[in-house]
LUMLUMKE-671875 format. One record per residue (C-alpha): residue number from 1; residue in one letter; chain; x, y, z. Coordinates in Angstrom, 1 decimal. Example, Ala and Ser with C-alpha at 12.3 -4.5 7.8 and 13.67 -1.06 7.14 Angstrom:
! LUMLUMKE-671875
node n: 1 res: A chain: A u: 12.3 v: -4.5 w: 7.8;
node n: 2 res: S chain: A u: 13.7 v: -1.1 w: 7.1;
END
This chain:
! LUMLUMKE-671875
node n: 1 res: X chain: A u: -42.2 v: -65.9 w: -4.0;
node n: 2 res: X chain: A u: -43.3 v: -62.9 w: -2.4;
node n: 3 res: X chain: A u: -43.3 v: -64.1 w: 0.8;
node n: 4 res: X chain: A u: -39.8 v: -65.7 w: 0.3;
node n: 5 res: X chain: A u: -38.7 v: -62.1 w: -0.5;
node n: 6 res: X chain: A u: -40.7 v: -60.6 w: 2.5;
node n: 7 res: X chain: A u: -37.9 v: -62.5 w: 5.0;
node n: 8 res: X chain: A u: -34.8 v: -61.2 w: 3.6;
node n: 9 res: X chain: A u: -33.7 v: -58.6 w: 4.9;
node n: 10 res: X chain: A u: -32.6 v: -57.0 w: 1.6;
node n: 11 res: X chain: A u: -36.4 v: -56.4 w: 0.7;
node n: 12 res: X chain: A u: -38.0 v: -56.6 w: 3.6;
node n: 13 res: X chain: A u: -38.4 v: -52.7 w: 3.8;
node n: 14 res: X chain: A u: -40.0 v: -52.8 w: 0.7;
node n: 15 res: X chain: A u: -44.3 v: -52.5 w: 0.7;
node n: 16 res: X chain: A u: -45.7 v: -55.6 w: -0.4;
node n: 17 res: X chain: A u: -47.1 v: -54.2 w: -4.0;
node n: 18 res: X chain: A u: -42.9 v: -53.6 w: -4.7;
node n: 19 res: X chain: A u: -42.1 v: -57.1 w: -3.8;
node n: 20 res: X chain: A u: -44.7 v: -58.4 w: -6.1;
node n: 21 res: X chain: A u: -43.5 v: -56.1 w: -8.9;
node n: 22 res: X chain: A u: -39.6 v: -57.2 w: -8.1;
node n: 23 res: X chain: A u: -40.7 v: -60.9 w: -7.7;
node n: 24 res: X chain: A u: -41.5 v: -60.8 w: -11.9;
node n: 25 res: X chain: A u: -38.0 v: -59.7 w: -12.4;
node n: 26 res: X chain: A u: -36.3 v: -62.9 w: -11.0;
node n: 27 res: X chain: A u: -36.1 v: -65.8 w: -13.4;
node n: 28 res: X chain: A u: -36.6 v: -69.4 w: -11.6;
node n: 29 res: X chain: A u: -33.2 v: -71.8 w: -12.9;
node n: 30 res: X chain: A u: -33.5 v: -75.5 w: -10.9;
node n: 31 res: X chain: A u: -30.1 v: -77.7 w: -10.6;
node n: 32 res: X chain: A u: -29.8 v: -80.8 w: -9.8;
node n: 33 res: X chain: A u: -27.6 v: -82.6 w: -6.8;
node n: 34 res: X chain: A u: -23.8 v: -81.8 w: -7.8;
node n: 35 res: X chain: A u: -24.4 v: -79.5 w: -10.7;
node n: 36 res: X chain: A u: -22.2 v: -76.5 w: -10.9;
node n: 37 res: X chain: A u: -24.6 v: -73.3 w: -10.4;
node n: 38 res: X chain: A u: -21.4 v: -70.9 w: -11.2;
node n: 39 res: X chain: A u: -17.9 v: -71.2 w: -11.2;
node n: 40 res: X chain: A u: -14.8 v: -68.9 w: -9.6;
node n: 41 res: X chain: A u: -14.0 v: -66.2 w: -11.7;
node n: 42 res: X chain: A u: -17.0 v: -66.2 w: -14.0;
node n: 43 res: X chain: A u: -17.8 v: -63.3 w: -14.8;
node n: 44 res: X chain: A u: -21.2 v: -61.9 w: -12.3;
node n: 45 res: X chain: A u: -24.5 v: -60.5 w: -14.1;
node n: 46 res: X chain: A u: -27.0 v: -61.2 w: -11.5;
node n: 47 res: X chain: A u: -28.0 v: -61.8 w: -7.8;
node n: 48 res: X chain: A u: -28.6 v: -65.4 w: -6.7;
node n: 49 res: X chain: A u: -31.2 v: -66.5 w: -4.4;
node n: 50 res: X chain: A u: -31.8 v: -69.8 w: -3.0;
node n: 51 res: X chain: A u: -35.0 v: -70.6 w: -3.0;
node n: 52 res: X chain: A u: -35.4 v: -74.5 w: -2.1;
node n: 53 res: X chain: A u: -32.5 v: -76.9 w: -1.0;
node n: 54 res: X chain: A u: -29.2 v: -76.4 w: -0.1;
node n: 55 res: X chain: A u: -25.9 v: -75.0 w: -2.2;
node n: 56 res: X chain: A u: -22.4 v: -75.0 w: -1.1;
node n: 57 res: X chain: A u: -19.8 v: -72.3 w: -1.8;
node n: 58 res: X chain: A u: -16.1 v: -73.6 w: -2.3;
node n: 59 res: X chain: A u: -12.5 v: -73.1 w: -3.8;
node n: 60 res: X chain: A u: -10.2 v: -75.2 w: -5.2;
node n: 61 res: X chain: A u: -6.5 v: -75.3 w: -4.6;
node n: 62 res: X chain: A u: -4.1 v: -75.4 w: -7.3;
node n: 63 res: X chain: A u: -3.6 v: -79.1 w: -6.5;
node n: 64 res: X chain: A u: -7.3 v: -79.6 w: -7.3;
node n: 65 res: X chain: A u: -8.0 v: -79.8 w: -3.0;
node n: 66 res: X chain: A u: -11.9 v: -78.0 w: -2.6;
node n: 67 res: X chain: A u: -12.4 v: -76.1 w: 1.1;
node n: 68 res: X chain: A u: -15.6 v: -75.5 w: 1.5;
node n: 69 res: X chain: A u: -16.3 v: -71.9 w: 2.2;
node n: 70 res: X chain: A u: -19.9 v: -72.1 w: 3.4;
node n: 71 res: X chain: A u: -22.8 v: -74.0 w: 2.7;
node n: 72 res: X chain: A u: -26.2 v: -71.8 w: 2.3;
node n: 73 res: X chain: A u: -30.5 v: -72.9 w: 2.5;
node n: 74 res: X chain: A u: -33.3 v: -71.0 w: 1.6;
node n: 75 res: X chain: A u: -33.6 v: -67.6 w: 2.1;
node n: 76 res: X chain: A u: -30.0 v: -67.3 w: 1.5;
node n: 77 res: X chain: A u: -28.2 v: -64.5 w: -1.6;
node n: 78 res: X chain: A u: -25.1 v: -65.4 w: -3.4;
node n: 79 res: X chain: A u: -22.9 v: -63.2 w: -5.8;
node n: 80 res: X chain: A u: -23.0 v: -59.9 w: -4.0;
node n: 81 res: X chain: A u: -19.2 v: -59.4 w: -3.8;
node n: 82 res: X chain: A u: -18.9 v: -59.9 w: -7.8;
node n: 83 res: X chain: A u: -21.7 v: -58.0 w: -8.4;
node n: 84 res: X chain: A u: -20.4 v: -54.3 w: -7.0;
node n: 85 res: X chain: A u: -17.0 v: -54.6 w: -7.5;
node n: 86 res: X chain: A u: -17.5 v: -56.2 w: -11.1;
node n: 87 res: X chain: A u: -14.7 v: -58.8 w: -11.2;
node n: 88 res: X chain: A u: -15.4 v: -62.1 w: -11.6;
node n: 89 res: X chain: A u: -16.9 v: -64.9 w: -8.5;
node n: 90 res: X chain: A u: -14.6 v: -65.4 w: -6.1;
node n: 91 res: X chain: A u: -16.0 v: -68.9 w: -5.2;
node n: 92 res: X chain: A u: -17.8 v: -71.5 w: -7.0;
node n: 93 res: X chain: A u: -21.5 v: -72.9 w: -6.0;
node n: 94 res: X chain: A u: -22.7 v: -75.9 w: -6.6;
node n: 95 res: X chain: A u: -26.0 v: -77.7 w: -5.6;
node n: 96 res: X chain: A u: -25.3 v: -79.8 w: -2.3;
node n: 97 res: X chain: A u: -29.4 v: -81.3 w: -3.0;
node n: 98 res: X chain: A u: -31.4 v: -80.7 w: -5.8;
node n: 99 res: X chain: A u: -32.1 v: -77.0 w: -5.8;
node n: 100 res: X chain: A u: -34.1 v: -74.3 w: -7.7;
node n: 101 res: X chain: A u: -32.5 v: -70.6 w: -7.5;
node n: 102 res: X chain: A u: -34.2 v: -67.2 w: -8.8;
node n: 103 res: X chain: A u: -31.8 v: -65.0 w: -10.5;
node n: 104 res: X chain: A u: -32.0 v: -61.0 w: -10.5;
node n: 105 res: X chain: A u: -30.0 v: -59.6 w: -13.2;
node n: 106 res: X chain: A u: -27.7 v: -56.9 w: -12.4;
node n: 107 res: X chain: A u: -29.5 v: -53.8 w: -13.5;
node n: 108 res: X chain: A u: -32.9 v: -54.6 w: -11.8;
node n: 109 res: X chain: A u: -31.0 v: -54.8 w: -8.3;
node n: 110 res: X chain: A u: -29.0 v: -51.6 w: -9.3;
node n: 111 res: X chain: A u: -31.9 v: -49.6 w: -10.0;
node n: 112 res: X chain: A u: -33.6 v: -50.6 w: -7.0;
node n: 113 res: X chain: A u: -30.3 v: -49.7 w: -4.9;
node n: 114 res: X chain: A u: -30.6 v: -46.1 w: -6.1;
node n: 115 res: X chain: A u: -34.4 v: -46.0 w: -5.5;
node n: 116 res: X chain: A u: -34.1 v: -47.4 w: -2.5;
node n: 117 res: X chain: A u: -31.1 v: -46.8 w: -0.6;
node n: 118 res: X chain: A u: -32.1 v: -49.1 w: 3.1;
node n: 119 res: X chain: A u: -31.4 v: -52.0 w: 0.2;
node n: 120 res: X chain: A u: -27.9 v: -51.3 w: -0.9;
node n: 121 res: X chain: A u: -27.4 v: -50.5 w: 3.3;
node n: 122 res: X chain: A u: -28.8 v: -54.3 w: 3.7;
node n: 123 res: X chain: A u: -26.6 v: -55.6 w: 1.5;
node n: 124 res: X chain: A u: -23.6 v: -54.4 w: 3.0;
node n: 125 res: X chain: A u: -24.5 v: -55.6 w: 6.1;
node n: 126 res: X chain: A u: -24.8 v: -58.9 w: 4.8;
node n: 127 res: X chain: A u: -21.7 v: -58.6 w: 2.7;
node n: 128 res: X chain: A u: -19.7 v: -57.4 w: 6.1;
node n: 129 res: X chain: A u: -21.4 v: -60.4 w: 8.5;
node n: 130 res: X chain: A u: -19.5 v: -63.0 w: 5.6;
node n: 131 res: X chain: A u: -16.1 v: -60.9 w: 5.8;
node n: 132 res: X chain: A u: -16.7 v: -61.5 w: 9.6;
node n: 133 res: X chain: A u: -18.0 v: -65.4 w: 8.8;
node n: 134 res: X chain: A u: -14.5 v: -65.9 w: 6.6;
node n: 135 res: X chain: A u: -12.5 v: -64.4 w: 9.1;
node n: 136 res: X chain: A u: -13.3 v: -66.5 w: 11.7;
node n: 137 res: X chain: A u: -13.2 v: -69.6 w: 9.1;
node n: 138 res: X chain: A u: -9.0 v: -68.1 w: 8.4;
node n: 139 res: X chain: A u: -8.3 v: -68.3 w: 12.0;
node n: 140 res: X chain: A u: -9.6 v: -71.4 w: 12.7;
node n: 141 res: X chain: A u: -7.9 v: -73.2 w: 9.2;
node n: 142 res: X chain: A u: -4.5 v: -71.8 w: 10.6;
node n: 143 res: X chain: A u: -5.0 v: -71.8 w: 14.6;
node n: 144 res: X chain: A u: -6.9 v: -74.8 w: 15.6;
node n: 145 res: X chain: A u: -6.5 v: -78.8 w: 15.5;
node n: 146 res: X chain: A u: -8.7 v: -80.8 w: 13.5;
node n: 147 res: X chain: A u: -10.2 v: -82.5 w: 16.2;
node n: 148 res: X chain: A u: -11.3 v: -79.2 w: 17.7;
node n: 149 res: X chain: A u: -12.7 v: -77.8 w: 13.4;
node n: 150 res: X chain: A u: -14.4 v: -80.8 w: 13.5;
node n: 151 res: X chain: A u: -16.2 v: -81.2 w: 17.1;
node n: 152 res: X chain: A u: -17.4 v: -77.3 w: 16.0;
node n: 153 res: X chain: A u: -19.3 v: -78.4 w: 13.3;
node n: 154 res: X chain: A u: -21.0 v: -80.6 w: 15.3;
node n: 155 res: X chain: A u: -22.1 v: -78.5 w: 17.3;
node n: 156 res: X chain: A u: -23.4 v: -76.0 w: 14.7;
node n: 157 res: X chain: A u: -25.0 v: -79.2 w: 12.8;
node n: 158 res: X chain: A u: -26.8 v: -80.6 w: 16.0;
node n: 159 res: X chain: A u: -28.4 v: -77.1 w: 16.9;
node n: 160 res: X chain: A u: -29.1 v: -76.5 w: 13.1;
node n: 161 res: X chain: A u: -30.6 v: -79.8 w: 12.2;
node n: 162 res: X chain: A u: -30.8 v: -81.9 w: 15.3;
node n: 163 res: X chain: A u: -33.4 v: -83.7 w: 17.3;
node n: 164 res: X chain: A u: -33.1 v: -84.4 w: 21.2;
node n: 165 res: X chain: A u: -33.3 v: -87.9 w: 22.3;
node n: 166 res: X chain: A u: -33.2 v: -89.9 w: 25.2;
node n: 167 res: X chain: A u: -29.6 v: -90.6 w: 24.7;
node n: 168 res: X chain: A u: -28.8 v: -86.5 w: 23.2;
node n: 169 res: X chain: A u: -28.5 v: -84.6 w: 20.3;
node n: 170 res: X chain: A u: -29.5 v: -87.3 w: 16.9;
node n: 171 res: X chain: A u: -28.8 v: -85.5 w: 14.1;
node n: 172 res: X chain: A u: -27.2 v: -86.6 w: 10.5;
node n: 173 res: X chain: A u: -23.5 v: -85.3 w: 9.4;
node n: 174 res: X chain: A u: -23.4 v: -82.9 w: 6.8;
node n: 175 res: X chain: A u: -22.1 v: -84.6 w: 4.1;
node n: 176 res: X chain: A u: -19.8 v: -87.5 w: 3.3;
node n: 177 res: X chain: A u: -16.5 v: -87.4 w: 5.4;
node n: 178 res: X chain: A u: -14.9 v: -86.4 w: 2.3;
node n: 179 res: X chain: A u: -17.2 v: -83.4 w: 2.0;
node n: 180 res: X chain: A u: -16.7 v: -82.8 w: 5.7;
node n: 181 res: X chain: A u: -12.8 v: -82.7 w: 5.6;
node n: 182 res: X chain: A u: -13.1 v: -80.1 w: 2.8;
node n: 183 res: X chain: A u: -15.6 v: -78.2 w: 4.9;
node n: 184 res: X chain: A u: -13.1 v: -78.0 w: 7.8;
node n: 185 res: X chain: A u: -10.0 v: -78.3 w: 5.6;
node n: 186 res: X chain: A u: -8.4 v: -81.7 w: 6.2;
node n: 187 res: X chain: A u: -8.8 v: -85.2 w: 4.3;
node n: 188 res: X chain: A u: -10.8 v: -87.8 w: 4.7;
node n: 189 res: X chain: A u: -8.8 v: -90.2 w: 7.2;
node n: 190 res: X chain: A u: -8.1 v: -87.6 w: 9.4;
node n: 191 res: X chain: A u: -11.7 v: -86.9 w: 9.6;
node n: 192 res: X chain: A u: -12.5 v: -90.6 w: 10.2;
node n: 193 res: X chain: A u: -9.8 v: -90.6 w: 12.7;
node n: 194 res: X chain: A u: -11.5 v: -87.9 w: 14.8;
node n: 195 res: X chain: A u: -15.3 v: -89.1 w: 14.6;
node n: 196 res: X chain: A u: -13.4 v: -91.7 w: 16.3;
node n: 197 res: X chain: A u: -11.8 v: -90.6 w: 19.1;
node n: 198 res: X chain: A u: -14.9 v: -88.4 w: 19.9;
node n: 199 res: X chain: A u: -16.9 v: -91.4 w: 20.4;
node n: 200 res: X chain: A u: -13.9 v: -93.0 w: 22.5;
node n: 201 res: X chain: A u: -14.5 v: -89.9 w: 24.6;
node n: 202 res: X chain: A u: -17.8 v: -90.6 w: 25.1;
node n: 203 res: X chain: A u: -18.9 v: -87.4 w: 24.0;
node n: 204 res: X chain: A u: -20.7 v: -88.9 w: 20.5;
node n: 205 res: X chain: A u: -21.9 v: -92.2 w: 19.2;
node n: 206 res: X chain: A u: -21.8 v: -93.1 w: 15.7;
node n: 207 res: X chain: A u: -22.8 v: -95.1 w: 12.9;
node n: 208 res: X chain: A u: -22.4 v: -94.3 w: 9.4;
node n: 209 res: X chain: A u: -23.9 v: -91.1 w: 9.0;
node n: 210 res: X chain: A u: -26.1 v: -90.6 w: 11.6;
node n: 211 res: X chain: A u: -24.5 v: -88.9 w: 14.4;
node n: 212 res: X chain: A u: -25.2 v: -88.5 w: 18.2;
node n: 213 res: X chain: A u: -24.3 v: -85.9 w: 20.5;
node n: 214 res: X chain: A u: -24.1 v: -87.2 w: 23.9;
node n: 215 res: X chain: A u: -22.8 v: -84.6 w: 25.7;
node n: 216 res: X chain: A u: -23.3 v: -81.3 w: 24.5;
node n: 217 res: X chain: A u: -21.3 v: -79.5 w: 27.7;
node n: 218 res: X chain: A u: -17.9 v: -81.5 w: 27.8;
node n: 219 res: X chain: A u: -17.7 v: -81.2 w: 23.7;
node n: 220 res: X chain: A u: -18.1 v: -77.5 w: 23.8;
node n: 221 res: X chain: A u: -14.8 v: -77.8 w: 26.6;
node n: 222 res: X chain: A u: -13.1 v: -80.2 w: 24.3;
node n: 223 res: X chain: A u: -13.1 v: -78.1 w: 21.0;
node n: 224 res: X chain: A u: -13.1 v: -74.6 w: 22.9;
node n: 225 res: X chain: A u: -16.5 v: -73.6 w: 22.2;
node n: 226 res: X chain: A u: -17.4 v: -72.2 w: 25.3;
node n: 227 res: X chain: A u: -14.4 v: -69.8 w: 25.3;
END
């Protein structure tokens, strides 16, 4: 646990002896795959922090239609947003795998803020790189194709989780194509549709959920990568 803490950046400039003592203040809460973790507009009391598997963050649409905000490992905070501005989660989490979280309730991380102010600094630079993050995820939503939202992550999944071959990039997609489309904000045919056409390209080869990435150079030119 205290090494865990060591590698984010929030407490890294903490000594050791004060990640120890901080490490008794987070309380372990496991989930397993699927289960809600917290929902939007809850109302916040406490830092999240992944500590094993993976946890997506998401909204829903008034028509009940999920986009997929980000998806986070471990080593990764959730809440900060709700917990400073004391409104209630702006996206719901949920555990993509079976997950166990530590949770910091509001007051420890508060104190330790006004002890240590390089923490609260961290924070906000964490807080600013997803503003950046959900930018970026707008402009794409509203300004690119499909074909184009979904050859990017590809590329992101290949260098995050892939394994060169003889043939390229094997890796295996991130989810369903269901829980693709709402990653990249589409449906599920369209998504199908374009796994398709990639590998009429040429540029990937496919077979049920294992995925790979033949050409690494003309995909980045197809979806505008290398802009």
């Amino acid at each position: 646990m205290t090494d865990l803490l060591a590698d984010l950046p929030y407490f890294r400039v903490l000594s050791r002896e004060e990640r120890a003592a901080l490490a008794r203040r987070f309380r372990p809460r496991s989930f397993r795959k699927g289960a809600p973790i917290f929902s939007e507009g809850d109302p916040c009391d406490g830092l999240w922090l992944v500590a094993e598997g993976r946890v997506k963050i998401s909204r829903l649409s008034p028509r009940g239609r999920e986009q997929v905000l980000h998806t986070e490992g471990p080593g990764a905070t959730l809440g900060e947003v709700p917990l400073f501005d004391r409104a209630g989660y702006v996206a719901s989490a949920s555990a993509l795998t079976a997950a166990r979280l530590l949770w910091l309730p509001r007051r420890e991380l508060e104190a330790l803020c006004r002890q240590c102010p390089e923490v609260a600094l961290a924070i906000i630079a964490t807080m600013a790189g997803r503003i950046r993050a959900f930018a970026s995820l707008a402009g794409d939503l509203a300004l690119r194709p499909i074909s184009e939202r979904l050859g990017q992550l590809l590329l992101a999944e290949a260098r995050r989780a892939g394994h060169a071959g003889p043939r390229g990039i094997d890796f295996i997609l991130p989810g369903t194509r269901e829980e693709i489309a709402a990653r990249i904000g589409t449906v599920r045919e369209l998504v199908s549709r374009s796994l398709a056409a990639l590998a009429r390209q040429g540029l990937i080869a496919i077979r049920g959920r294992r995925c790979v990435l033949l050409d690494v150079k003309r995909l980045e030119e197809a979806v505008g990568a290398a802009r």
